[in-house]
N, C-alpha and C positions, 0 to 999 in steps of 0.2 A: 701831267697825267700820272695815275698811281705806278710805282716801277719794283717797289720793295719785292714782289712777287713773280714780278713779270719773268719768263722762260727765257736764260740765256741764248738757249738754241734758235726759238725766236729775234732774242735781238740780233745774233749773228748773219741769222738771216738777211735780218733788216736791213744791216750794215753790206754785207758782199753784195747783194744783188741791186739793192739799192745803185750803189759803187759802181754797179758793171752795165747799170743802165746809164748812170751820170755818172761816168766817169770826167769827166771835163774839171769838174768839182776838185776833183787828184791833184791838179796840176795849181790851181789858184786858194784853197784852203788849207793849211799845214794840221787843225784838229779833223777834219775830214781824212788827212791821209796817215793821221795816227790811227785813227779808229780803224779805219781798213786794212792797216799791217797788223793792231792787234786781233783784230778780226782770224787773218788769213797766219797768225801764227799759233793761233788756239786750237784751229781744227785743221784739218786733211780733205774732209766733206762735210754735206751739210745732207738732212735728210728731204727728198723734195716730196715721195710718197711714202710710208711707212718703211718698206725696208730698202727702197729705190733711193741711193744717195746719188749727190754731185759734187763729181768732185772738183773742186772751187780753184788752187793752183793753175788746173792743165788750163779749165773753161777760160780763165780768166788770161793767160800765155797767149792760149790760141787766137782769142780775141783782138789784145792789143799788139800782138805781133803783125796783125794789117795795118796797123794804125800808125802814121809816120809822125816821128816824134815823139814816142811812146817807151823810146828805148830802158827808159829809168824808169818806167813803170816797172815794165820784163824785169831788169834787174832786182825792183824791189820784190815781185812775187817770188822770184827765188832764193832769193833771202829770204822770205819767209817760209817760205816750204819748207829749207834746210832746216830753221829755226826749228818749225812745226813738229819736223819727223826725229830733231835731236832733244826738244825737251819740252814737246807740249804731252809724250807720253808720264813723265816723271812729276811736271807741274799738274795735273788731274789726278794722277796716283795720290799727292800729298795732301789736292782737295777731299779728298774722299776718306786718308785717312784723317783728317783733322773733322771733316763730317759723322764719322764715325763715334768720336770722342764725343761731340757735340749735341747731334741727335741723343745719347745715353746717358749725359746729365740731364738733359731737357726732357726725355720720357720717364728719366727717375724723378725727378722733379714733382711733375705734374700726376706722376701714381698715386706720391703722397699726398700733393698739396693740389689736386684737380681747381678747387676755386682760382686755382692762379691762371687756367684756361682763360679767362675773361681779360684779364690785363694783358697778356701774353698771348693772344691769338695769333695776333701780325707774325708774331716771331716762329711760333709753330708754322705758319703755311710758308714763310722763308726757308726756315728748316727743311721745309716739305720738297719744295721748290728747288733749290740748291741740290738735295740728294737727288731729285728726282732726274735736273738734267746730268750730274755728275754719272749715277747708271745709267742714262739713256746714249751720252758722249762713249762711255768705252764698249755698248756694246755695238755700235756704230761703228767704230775706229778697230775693233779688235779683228775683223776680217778685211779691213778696209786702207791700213792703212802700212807703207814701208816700214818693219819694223826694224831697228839697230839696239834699244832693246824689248826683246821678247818680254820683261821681266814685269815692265811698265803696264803690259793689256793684260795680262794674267793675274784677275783679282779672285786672291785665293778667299778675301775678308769680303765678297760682296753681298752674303747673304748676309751678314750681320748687319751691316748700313739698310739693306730692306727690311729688316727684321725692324729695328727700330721707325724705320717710315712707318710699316704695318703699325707697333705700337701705338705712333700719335694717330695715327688714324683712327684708331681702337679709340683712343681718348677721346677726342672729338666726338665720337659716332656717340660711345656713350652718357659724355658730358653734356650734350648738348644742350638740353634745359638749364642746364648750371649759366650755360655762355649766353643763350638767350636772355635771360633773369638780367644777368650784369649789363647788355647791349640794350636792354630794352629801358631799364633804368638809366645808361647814360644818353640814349636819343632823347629821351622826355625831357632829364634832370640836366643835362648840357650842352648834346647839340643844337636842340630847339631855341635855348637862349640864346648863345654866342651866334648864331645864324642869323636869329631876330635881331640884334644889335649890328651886324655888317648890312644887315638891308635895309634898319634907320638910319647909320651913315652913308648909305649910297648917294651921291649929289644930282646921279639923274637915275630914275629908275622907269623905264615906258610900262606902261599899262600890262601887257602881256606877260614883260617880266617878274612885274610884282604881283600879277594872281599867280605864276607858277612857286615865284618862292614865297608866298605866304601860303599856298598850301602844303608846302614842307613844312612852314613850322606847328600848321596844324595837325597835319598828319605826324608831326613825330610829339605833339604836345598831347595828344588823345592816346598814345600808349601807354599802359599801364603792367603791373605786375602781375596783376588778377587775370588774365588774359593768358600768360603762359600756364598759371598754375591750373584753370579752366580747361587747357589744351587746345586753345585756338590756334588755328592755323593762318599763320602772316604771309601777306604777299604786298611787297614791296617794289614790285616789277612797274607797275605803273609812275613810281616816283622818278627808279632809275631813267625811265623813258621818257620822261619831263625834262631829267636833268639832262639829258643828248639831245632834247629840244633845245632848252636854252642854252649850253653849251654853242647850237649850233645859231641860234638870234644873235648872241652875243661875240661871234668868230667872223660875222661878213663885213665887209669893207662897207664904211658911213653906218654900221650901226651905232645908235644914242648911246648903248652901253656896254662898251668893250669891255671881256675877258681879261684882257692883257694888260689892263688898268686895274685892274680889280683881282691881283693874285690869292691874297688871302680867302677872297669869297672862292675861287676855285679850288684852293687846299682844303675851304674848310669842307665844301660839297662832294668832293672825294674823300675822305675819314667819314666824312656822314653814310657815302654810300657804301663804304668798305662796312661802317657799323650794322647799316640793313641785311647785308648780306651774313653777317656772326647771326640774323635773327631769323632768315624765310629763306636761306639756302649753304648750309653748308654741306651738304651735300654735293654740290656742285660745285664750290669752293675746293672740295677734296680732288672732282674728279681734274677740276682746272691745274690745281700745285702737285698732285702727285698719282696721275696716270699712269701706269707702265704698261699699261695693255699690246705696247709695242712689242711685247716679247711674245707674243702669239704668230711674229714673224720674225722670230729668230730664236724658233723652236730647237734647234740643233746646237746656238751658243748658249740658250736657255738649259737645255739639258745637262750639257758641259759644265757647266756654272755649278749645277745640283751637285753632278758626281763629284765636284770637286772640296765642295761643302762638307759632305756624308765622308772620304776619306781622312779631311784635318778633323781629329777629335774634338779643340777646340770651338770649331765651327757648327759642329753638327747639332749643338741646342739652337743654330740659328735657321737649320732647314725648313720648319716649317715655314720660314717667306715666300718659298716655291708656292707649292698648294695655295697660300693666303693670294698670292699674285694673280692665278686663273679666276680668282673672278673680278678682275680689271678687265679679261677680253672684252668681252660683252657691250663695255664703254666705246670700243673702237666699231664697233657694227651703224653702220650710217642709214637714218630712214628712205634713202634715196634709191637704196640695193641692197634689198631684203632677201635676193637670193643668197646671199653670203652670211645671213644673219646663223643658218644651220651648218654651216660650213666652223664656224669660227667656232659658235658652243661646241660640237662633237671636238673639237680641238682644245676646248678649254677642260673640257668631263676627261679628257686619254687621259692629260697631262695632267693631271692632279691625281684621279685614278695612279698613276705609275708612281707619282713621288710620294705618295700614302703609301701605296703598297711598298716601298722600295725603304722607306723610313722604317715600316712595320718590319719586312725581312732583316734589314741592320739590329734591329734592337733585337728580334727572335736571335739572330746567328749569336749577340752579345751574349744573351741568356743561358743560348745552349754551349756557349764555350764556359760559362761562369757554372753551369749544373754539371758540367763534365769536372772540371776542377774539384768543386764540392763530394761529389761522386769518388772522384780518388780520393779525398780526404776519408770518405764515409769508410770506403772499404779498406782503409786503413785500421779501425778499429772493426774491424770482424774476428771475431775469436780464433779462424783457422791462422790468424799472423801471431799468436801470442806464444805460439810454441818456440819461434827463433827466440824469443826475449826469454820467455824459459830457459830455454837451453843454454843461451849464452851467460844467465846470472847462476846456472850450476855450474858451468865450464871455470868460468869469473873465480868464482869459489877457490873449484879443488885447483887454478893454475895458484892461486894464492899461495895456497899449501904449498902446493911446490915448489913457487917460485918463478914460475913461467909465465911466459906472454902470452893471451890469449887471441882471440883476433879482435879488432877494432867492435868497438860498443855500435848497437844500432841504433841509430834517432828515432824515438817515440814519437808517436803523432801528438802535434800540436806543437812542435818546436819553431814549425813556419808562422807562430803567432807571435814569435818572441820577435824584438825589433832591439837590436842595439845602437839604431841611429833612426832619426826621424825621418832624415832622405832615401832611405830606401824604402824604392818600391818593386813591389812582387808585381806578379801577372793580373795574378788577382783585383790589386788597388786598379789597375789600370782599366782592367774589364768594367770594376765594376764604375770608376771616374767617368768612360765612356759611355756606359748604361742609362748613368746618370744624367750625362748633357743632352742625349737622346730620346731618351722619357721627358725628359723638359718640355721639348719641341714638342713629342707627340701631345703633351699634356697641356699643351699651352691654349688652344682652343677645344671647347666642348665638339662644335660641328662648326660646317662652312657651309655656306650657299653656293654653288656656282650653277647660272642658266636654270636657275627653277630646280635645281637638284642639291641634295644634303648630305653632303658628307661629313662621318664621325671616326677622327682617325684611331679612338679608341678600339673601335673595332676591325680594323683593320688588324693591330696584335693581338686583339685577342683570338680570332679567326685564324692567325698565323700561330700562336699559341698552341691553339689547339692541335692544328696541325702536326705540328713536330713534336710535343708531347706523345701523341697516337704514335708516328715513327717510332722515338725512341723509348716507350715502354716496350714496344714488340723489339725493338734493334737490341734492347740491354738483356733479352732473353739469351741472348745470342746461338739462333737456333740453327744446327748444322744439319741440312737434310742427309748429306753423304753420311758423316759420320754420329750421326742423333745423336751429336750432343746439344745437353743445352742446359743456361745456369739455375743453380740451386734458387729455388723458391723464395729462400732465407735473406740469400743475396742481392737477388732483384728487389723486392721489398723494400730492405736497407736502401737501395739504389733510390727507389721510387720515392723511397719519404724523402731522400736530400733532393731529389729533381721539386718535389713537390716546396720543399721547403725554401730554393731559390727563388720559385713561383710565388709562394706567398709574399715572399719579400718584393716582388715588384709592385706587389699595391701601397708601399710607401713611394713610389715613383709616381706612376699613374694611376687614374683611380679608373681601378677595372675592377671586375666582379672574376674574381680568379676561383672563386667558388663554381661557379657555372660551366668555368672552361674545366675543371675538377670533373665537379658531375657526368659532361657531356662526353668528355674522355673514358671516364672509367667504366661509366655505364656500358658506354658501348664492349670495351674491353672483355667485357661479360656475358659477350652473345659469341656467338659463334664466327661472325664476320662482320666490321665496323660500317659506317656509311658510305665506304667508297669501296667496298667490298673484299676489304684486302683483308687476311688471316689475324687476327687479335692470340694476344697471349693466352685465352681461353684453347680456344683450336690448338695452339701450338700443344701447351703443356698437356692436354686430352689426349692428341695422336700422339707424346713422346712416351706418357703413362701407358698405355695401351698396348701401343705398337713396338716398344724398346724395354720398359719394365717388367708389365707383365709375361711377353713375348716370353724373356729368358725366364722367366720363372715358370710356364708352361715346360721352357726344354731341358728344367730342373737344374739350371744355372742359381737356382735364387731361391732360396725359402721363408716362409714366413713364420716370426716367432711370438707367436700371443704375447709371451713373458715380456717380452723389448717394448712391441706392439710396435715393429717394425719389420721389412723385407730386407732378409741378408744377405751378401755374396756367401755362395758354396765354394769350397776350395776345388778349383777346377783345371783342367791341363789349360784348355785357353782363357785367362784371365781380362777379364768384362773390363771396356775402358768408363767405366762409371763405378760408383759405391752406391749400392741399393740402397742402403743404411739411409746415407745423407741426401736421398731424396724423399725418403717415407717415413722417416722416424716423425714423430708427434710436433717436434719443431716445424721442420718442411711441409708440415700439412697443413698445420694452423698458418703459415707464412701465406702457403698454397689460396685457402680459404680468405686471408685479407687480401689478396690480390684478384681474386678470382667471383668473392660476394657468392651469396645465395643462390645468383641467376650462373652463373658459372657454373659452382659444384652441382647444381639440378644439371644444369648441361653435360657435366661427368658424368655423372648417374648414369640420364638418359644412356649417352654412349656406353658405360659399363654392362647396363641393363639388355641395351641392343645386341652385345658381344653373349650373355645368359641365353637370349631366346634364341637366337643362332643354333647355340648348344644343347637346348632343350627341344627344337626342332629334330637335330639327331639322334637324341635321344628318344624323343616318341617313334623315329623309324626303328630303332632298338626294341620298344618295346612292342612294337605291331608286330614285328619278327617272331618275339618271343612270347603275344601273347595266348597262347594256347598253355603254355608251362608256366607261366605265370598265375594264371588264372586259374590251373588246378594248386598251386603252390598256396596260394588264398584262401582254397578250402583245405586244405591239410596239413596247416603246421602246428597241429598236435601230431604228427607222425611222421616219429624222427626218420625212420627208414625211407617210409614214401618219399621225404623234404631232399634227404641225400638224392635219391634218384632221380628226381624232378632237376636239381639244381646241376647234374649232370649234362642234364639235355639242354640249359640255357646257352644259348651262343653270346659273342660277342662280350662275356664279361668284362675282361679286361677295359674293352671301350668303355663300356658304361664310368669304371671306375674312374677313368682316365678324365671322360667327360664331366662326371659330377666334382670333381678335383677342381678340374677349370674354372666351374660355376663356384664353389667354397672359396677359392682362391680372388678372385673377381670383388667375391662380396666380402671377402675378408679386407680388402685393400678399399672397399666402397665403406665398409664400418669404419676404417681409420678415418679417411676421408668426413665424413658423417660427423663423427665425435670430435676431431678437431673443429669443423664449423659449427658446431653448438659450441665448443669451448669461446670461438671468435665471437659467436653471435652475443653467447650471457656476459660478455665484455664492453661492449658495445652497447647493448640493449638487454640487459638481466631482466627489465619490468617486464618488454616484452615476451620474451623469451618464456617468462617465468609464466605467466598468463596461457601462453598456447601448452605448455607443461600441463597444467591444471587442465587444462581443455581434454588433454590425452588423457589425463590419469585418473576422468571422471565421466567414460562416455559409457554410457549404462550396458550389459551383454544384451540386450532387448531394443537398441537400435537399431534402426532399418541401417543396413550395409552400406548403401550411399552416403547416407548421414555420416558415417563411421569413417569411412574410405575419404570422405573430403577433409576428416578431422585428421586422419593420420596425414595425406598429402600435406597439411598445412606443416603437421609437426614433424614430416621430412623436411619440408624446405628450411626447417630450423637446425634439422642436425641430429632432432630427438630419436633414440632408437622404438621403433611401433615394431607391434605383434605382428602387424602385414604390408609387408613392404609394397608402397602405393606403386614406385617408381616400377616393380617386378612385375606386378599385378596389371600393368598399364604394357611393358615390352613383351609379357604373354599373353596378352589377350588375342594379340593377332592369332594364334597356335592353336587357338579356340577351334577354330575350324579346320581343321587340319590336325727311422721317423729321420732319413735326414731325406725328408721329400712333402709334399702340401699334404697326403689322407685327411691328416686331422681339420684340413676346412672343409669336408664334407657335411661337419654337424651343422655348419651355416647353409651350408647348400641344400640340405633337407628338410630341414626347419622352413625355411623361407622360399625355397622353390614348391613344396607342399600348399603353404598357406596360401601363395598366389594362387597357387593350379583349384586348390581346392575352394578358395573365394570365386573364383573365375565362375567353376562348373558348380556356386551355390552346394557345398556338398557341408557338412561336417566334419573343420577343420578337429577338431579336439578325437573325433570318434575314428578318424583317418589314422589320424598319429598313433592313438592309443594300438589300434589293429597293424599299424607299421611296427609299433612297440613290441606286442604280440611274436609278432612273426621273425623278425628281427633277433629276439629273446631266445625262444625257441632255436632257432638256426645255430644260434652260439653254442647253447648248451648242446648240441651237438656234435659241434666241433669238438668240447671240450670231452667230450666220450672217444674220440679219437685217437688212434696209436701213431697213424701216418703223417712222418715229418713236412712231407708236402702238404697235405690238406688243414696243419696243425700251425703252420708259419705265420709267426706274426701275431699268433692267438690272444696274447694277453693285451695287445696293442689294440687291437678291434675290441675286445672288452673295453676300451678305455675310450672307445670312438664311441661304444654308445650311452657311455656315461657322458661325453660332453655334448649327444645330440638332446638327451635329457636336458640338461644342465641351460645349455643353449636357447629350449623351446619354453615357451611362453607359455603352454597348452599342456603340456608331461612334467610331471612332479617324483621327488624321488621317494615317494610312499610308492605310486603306481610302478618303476623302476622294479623296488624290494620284493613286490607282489609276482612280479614272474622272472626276476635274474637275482641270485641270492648276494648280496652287498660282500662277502667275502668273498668271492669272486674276484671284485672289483678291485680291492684290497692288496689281494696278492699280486691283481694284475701291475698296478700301480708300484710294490716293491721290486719284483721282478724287471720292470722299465727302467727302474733306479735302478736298479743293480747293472743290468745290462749298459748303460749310458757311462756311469762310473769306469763299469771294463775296459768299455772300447775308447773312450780321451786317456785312462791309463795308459 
């Protein structure tokens, strides 16, 4: 019979129980009781139902201990037991690893050289076979058996001996046509002959016999090439069943033609039928030599085995054999007890499900310990560390001079690249060594099948990817609600391109689309709240702007200076635990703006704009108050006297001012905002950019306002400054129905709270301003007829407010200015400011 393949675990079987039936055999054959001490010193148990073992020593004690006469039997099972338990663990251990070696020249082999599948089949399903019962013996034994050493059942290397099974199996599966071609050629081209020449010398051959074996050699002389490359499907089932016919004519006592006389014709009908099977079933050849479905019942040393895998670094490109194993369950489901068939898949989907996902979280955590590293590397070169280096090569200098020590020099970044030996390894090498055996595995199949379901462990990291990028963009803001703080724009950015930059590098690992997990990250980053509804860096950096920057510049903590075209700390008794500066300067917004996108800074806006109409709400109960004085003030600011008297009876000025300050201030900080994201945008996209420009700077004065109003929304979301601010025009509509301090952003606030108000209510933005112009003008030049220090304070500063609300407006020119406020005026006001500013830093 063929044996090259046959299941050791089976023949042990065959041997012990055999033994314990006819035992009698013990006592009068000396190879019979070699075979059964080798037997009973190989294993501990035998399996009798999947994970229901027996164990074979006691059975067999108990047994012959009734039996009188038996005594040297007793004696020899325990001698072998003793044997068994002192060195059948360490004898399996050294199979396994020499299978190890074995299987991995034979799968390299055959990667390169697959045509050798054909000559070399046998020895692949030995291969198969061999590893198969060697894992099946220790997961058996590892709960099962007295251990003296522990060291023996704890196979830290068992994934990689699967891993290798896995591979030939791969081979096969997709060699197969290759194997076919070579077995179908040599049934035609040499079994048929050499067959046909053992049944012309047969000296007796009965009738029956000779129609079955000359339809073998018809049936193996009518196969041809052209037949596989066609994709014919072979079934050789009917020959094998001929040949367990004759097998059995040729095995009864007084048959004409004994088997047992005729060996060669039975070797040769066995290689024949071994050949049929390389053609119409390897498939089932696979599931015969290398089944392990058995670990769907030894779920919990199955699991053990993984975690133990995923810990040794070396091991862990061998993890995927887990996952590849679950869909072995399926093989063990019997047509007899179909209730259990759903029982076993939902056990095969967990446990691949867990070790994808658990593969995917080890190589995420890799990632993110390897972006953290990179991360301190990055912010090592941020300009605020060059100062110590500064300082210490002038220090360096004058101790020269001197003569004196200075303190120790500081390492420059990039010194950790420098290697004075090639055995040293950093953190680094090791993360990313580990990275790398890891992505292996995940990369090592596209998808798996298990139970009618498809799993693709690619996606499993990237899903994980994505994940923990989302966390730690928002984590690297490091936003403190007690004390608002939170990192500079400029910082996070730097941070984010090296997070990003580790990311890219993992598609030389596996092949994932690190693009998409980009996308789906930042995009979201952009909205106010992510997919799983938790705060994005949008939301954070909107309420720190808002709620902590502006806050203190309303409570005149902070001022804003055109000239910088930044917000500055004022020298104050309680000094602000932030720098204005290095949040709003032109760097920090353009930073702002790349991390924040279009969809972001509109989402500032919006909120900036929301905090405007807040403010312009109180201010229309301002003016309901006051409109009775107002509305004579409208018809008579050609009379200076009257204007005095009227502007007496106004209440609440101070608020007003105080209000409109807020609103200037707001849009003074939404302008920087604004001009940085056009700076990011024409960098990025200048074609674009450059096109929605032309669209602004070409929209005729005789377009309907809709038309106009979409044109400028557009060229806000780009950054571009428009004549009516969409974002204003859209937070007042609701409303519809219903110098060391900010002054000087009121010419923003009137300029562009006008245009909205007066777009809103369809009025005559040009004909509004000119008569606020007007009136405005006039009032001054009243002041300026003035003797009284109080009414006169400040005078030439407010001259200078309404040159920059000029200046500012899109609609007011400084002809129309000249025409009712005289330009020397202006003039002196301007040097008198200079003089004054000069004084007071003296």
């Amino acid at each position: 019979m063929p044996c090259e393949y046959l299941s050791l675990d089976a023949m042990e079987k065959w041997i012990i129980f055999g033994f314990i039936l006819c035992h009698g055999i013990l006592n009068s054959d000396a190879t019979a009781l070699n075979l059964w001490k080798l037997a009973l010193q190989s294993s501990s148990c035998l399996a009798l139902f999947r994970d229901e073992v027996f164990h074979i020593h006691k059975a067999a004690e108990d047994l012959f201990v009734n039996i009188r006469g038996y005594n040297k039997r007793i004696n020899d099972i325990r001698e072998c037991k003793e044997a068994a338990v002192s060195h059948a663990g360490s004898m399996h251990r050294e199979r396994r690893k020499f299978l190890r070696s074995a299987l991995k020249e034979l799968a390299t082999v055959l990667s390169d050289q697959p045509g050798l599948l054909g000559p070399k089949a046998l020895f692949v399903f030995m291969a198969l076979s061999f590893a198969r019962d060697e894992i099946i013996w220790l997961l058996r034994h590892a709960d099962n058996m007295p251990k003296k050493s522990a060291d023996d059942f704890i196979d830290k290397h068992i994934a990689e001996l699967i891993f290798y099974m896995e591979e030939l199996r791969a081979h096969v599966r997709k060699y197969g046509p290759v194997m076919q071609r070579y077995y179908v050629q040599y049934l035609s081209g040499f079994d048929a002959v050499v067959l046909n020449e053992l049944v012309q010398n047969l000296s007796v051959c009965p009738e029956d016999e000779s129609i079955i074996m000359s339809s073998f050699v018809n049936t193996m002389t009518s196969l041809s090439v052209k037949q596989v490359e066609d994709g014919e499907v072979f079934d050789f089932r009917g020959m094998r069943l001929d040949w367990f016919r004759l097998q059995a004519y040729t095995s009864v006592s007084k048959a004409s033609l004994s088997l047992a006389d005729h060996r060669e014709l039975g070797k040769m009908m066995n290689t024949i039928i071994f050949h049929t099977k390389m053609v119409d079933s390897l498939v089932e050849m696979l599931v015969e030599t290398s089944d392990l479905s058995i670990f769907c019942f030894y779920s919990r040393a199955f699991e053990k085995m993984f975690q133990q895998c995923l810990e040794l670094p070396s091991q862990s490109r061998y993890s995927i054999a887990f996952p590849l194993l679950c869909t072995h369950f399926m093989s063990c489901t019997h047509e007899l007890c179909p209730e259990e068939r759903h029982h076993i898949g939902d056990r095969s989907l967990s446990l691949c499900n867990m070790f994808l996902d658990e593969m995917a979280k080890q190589a995420r955590n890799l990632i993110t310990d390897i972006c953290t590293e990179q991360c301190t590397l990055s912010d090592q070169l941020l300009p605020k560390h060059c100062a110590k280096t500064i300082s210490q090569a002038v220090n360096k200098k004058s101790k020269k001079q001197t003569g004196k020590k200075g303190e120790p020099e500081r390492e420059k970044p990039g010194v950790e690249s420098m290697r004075k030996n090639r055995l040293v390894v950093t953190n680094l090498d090791k993360l990313h060594t580990a990275l790398s055996e890891l992505c292996f595995s995940i990369n090592y199949v596209p998808n798996m099948v298990v139970w009618e379901h498809t799993f693709t462990p690619r996606e499993y990291l990237t899903s994980h990817l994505e994940i923990r990028f989302t966390k730690s963009i928002v984590g690297m803001t490091m936003y403190n609600q007690a004390t608002q703080e939170i990192a500079k724009p400029s910082e996070l950015l730097t941070s984010v391109r090296a997070y990003m930059t580790v990311l890219q590098s993992i598609e030389n690992y596996v092949q994932i689309d690190i693009t998409r997990v980009f996308n789906n990250v930042l995009l979201q980053q952009t909205q106010h709240l992510d997919s799983h509804g938790e705060p994005t860096i949008t939301s954070l950096y909107t309420n720190w702007y808002l709620e902590t920057l502006l806050r203190q510049v309303s409570n005149g903590h902070i001022a804003y200076f055109p000239a910088m075209k930044a917000f500055v700390n004022l020298p104050t008794e309680n000094e602000l635990t932030f720098n204005a500066e290095e949040y709003s300067d032109i760097s920090e917004m353009r930073a702002l703006s790349e991390l924040l996108g279009p969809y972001g800074m509109k989402f500032l806006s919006e909120s900036l704009m929301w905090h405007i109409s807040s403010q312009v709400a109180e201010l229309k109960k301002l003016v309901v108050e006051n409109v009775e004085v107002l509305t004579q003030m409208r018809t008579s600011f050609d009379k200076p006297d009257q204007m005095a008297a009227l502007f007496k009876r106004l209440s609440s000025v101070d608020s007003v001012l105080k209000r409109m300050t807020i609103i200037g201030v707001i849009l003074s900080f939404r302008s920087l905002a604004q001009e940085a994201l056009r700076d990011v945008l024409s960098y990025h996209i200048p074609f674009l950019v450059s096109s929605i420009e032309d669209f602004k700077d070409h929209i005729p004065r005789e377009t309907d306002m809709k038309v106009a109003m979409n044109v400028y929304e557009l060229s806000s979301a780009a950054g571009l400054p428009c004549e009516i601010d969409p974002a204003l025009v859209v937070a007042l509509s609701s409303q519809k129905s219903g110098h060391c301090n900010n002054i000087h952003c009121l010419a923003k606030a009137i300029n562009q709270i006008a245009a909205a108000l007066f777009t809103i209510h369809k009025g005559s933005i040009e004909d509004r301003l000119k008569e606020f112009l007007a009136l405005a003008s006039s009032s001054l030049l009243k002041i300026g007829q003035e003797t009284d220090k109080t009414t006169t304070r400040n005078r030439e500063s407010v001259y200078l407010l309404l040159d920059m609300i000029v200046q500012e407006s899109p609609f007011l020119t400084m002809d129309l200015l000249e025409s009712c406020f005289p330009y020397v005026l202006l003039r002196n006001a301007y040097h008198a400011v200079y003089k004054q500013s000069v004084t007071s830093s003296a």
